[in-house]
N, C-alpha and C positions, 0 to 999 in steps of 0.2 A: 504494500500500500504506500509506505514512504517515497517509491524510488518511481509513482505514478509522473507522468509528465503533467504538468496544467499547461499547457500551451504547446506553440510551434516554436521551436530553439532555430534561428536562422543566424548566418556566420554575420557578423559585425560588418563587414565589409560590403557583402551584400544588402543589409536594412539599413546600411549610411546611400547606397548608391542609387535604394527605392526612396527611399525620406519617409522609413518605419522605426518605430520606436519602440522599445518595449512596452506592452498595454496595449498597443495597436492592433486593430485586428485585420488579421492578412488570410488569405484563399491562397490553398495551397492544391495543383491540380496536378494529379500524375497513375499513370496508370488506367486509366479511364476514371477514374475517382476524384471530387473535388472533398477537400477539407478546410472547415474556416476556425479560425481560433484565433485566440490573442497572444501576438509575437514576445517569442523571450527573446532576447538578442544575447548573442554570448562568439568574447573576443577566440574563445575556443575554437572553435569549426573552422574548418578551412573554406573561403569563398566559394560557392558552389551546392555547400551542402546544410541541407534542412534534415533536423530530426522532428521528428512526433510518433505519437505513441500509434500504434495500428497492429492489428493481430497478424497479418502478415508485411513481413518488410518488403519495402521496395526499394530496389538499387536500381537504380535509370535516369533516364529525363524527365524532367516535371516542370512545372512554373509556379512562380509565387509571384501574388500582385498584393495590393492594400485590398480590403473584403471592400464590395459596395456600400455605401450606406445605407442603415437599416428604416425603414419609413416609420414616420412619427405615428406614433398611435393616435388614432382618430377619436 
């Protein structure tokens, strides 16, 4: 339970070069699969790579953007 992820961890370099911050929340699409959460950033990872939690892993290509905004509640 400790070692659960809250978030998507994207490498530093890449969330300075989207203009994403930690908290923000970013779509992560790979795989045929989209995933939205709110970005860790960490000076760790090497440019390029995104971890998050998923019961199976993927090692490939994928894309990360900032999530859309979500519509105000009516």
């Amino acid at each position: 339970h400790f070692q659960l992820r809250r978030g998507i961890e994207i490498a530093h370099a890449d969330a300075e070069s989207l203009g994403i911050a930690t908290g923000d929340r970013i779509e992560v699409t790979h795989d045929g699969h989209t995933v939205t959460g709110p970005a860790l950033v960490q000076r760790g990872l090497r440019p390029g790579v995104v971890r998050l939690a998923a019961r199976v892993p993927h090692v490939g290509p994928g894309s990360v953007a900032a999530a859309p905004a979500e519509a105000p509640d009516a």
